[in-house]
Structure formats: C-alpha cells, structure tokens
C-alpha positions in Angstrom: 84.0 113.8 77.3 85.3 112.4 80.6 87.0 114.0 83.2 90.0 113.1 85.1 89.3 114.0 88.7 92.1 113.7 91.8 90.8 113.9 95.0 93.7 113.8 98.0 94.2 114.6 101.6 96.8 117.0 103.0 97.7 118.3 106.3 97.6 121.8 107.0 101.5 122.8 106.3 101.0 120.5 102.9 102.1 116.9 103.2 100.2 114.5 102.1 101.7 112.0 104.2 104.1 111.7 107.3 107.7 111.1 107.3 109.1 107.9 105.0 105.4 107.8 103.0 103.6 106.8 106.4 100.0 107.0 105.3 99.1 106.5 109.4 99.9 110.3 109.9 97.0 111.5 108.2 94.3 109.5 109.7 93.6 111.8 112.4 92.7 114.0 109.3 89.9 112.0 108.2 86.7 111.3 109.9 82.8 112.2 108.8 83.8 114.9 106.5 86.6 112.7 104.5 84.1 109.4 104.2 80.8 111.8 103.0 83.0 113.5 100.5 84.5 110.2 99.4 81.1 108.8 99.2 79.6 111.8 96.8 82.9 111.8 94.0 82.1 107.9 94.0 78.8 108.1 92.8 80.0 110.6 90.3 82.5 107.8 88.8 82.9 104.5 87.1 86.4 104.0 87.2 89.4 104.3 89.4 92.7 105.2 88.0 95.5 104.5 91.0 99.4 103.7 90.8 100.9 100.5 91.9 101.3 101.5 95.2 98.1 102.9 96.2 96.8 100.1 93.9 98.2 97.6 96.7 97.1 99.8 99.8 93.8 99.5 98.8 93.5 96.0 97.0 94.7 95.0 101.1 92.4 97.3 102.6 88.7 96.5 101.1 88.6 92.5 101.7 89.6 93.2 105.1 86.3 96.1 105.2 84.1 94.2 103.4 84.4 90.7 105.9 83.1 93.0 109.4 80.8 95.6 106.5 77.9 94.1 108.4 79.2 94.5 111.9 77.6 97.7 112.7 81.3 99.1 113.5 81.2 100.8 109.8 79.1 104.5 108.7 76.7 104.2 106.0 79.5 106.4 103.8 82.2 103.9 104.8 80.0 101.2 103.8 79.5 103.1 100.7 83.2 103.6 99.6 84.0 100.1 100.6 81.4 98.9 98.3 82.8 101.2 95.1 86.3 99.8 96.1 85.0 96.3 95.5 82.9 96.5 92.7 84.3 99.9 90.7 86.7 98.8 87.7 90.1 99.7 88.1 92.6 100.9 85.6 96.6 100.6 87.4 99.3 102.1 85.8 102.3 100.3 86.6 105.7 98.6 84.8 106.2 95.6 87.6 102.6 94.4 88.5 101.9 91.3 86.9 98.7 89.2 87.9 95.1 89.3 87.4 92.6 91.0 89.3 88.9 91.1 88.4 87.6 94.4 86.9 91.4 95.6 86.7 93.3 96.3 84.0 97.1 97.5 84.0 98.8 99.6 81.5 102.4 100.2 81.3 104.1 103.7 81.9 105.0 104.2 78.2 101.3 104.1 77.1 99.7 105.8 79.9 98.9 109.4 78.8 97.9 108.2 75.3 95.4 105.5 76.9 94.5 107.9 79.8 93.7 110.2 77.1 91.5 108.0 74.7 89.8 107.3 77.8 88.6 110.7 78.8 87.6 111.1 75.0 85.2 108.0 75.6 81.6 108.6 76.8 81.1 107.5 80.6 81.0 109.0 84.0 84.2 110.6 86.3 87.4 108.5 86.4 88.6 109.1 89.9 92.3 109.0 91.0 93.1 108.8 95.0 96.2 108.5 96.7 98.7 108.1 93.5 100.7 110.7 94.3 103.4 110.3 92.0 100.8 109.5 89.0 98.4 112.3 89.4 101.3 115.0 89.4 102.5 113.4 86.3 98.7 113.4 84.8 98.7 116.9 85.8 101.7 118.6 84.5 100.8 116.8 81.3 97.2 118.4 81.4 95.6 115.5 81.5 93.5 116.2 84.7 90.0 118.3 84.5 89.4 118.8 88.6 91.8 118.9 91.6 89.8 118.2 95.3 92.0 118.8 97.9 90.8 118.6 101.3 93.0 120.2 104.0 93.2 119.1 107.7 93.7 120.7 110.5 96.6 119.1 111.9 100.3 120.3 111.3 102.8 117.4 110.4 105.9 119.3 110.6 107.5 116.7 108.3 106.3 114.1 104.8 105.9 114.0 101.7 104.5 117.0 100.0 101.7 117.1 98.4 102.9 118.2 94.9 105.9 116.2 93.1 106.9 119.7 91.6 104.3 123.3 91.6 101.8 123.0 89.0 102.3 125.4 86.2 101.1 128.8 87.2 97.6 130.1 86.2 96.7 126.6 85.7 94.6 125.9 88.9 91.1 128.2 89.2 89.4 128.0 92.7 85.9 126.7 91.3 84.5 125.8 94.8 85.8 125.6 99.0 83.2 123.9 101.3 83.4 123.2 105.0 81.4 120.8 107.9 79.9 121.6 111.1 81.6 118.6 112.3 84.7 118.9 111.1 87.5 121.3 111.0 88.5 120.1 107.6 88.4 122.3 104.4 87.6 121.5 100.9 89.2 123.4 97.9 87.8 122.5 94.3 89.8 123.4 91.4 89.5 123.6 87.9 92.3 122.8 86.2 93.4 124.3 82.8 95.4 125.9 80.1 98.6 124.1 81.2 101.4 123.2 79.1 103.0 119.8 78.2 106.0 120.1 81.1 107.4 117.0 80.0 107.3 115.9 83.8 108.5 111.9 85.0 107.3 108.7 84.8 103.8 107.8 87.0 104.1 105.4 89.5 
C-alpha cells in the first residue's frame, strides 16, 4: 500500500505563507536544508498530488529552472527537484482546469478521495503533495494522508495564512521523527498520522 505524504514549510508563529497568500514571504525560510530535504522525499516518490493553484505555481516555475539548469547558478539538490518537477507524473485535483499537460492528469473534486484512495491501495512508491494547502487539510481530515513533514523556519511572520485550514483531529498526529542542519536554523518535524475520523471537512482546491 501507498502512502500519502505532505511535506510544507511554515514560519515559526505558523503561517505557511505571508499576508494575501504571498508565497515570497517564506523564501527566506528556505535555503540548503529545504532543497536536501526536498531532494530525499523525491526519490522516495513517483507521483505528485497538487491543487490547481500550486499546480500553476509550479507548472510556471520548472521551464523557467530547467532553461539556466546548466548555468552553474543552481545546487546539485536544486537540480535534482527541478528535474522530478519535470519528469514526475502529476495527478491535479481541480473543477476549472481544462487542458492537457504531459504526465498530468486532473480529477474533479467530487471523485477525489475515492480516486486518491484506490490510488494508495495500488502498488508503487510515495505520492508526494506540496504546497496544496487547502487540498492536503482536506486529505487529512478525511484520513487519507499516512505522513505529515513539516519543516519550521526560523523567521516570525507576524501575519498569513495558517498552516492548518482547521486543527487536525486530536490524537491523530504522532511525532515519528524531528531532525535539524548545521547549516541551517530550520527544524524538521515528522508525523505519523492516524486513527482519525471522517470530519466531513470542504472541498480541495
């Protein structure tokens, strides 16, 4: 069986991004320890599972990697994720994105946990979910993710979007693992998730 692993990045007072969604806000947060980590759940998956949003983000972000990859200005871990962007398949949960994408496939809100969960029943490596805010709080409350990485920076927003859409039901979250750089005053929390309850919860986007 598969598991569902979300993997996010929060500031230290627990937004996820700044004020008005700005995704800029936490980029000070990443660095060495962000790309390596990255980099390591990558080679654990063979799938991405993203909402339309962060589906877009990134479908603008790796072209624009992949044409200077070669310039030197990139890490060997940057190189690495930009590579998995590219080449991983992609599953985007979405009711308004129409088009075609290679190694994408969208499926619509209304068939998303029952897909979502035929998938994890399926043989095959990790199916990784970044960014997605609003899709992996739905997957979770719905307990249909295995593993939650968080990694927690250093720097104090003040101000954002939260990480979680509403708390995860209690008991349901078991510290499994925390980890830590030299080079980096970011932490890493691993948690197992389990024995929640159906919570009904909204829509994935």
């Amino acid at each position: 069986m598969r598991k569902v692993v979300v993997f996010n990045l929060t500031s230290l007072d627990g937004y996820s991004t700044g004020p008005g969604n700005d995704v800029s806000a936490v980029v000070p947060m990443m660095g060495g320890a962000f790309d390596s980590y990255t980099a390591e759940l990558l080679r654990a998956t063979d799938t991405f599972l993203v909402g339309r949003r962060s589906f877009e983000m990134f479908n603008n972000y790796w072209p624009e990697v992949a044409e200077t990859r070669e310039s030197g200005d990139w890490t060997a871990e940057q190189k690495e994720v930009s590579e998995a962007g590219e080449s991983l398949p992609t599953i985007v949960v979405s009711d308004t994105l129409n088009g075609s994408w290679p190694d994408t496939r969208i499926i619509r809100h209304a068939d998303a946990h029952r897909e979502i969960s035929e998938l994890k029943a399926d043989t095959g490596k990790d199916i990784l979910v970044t960014g997605s805010r609003t899709l992996w709080n739905d997957l979770l409350v719905h307990g249909l993710v295995d593993e939650l990485h968080v990694m927690i920076g250093s720097h104090v927003l003040g101000e954002g979007v939260p990480l979680f859409t509403v708390p995860p039901p209690p008991g349901t979250l078991h510290l499994a693992d925390v980890r830590t750089w030299p080079d980096s005053d970011n932490i890493l929390a691993r948690y197992d998730v389990r024995g929640q309850p159906d919570g009904g919860g909204g829509q994935p986007t």
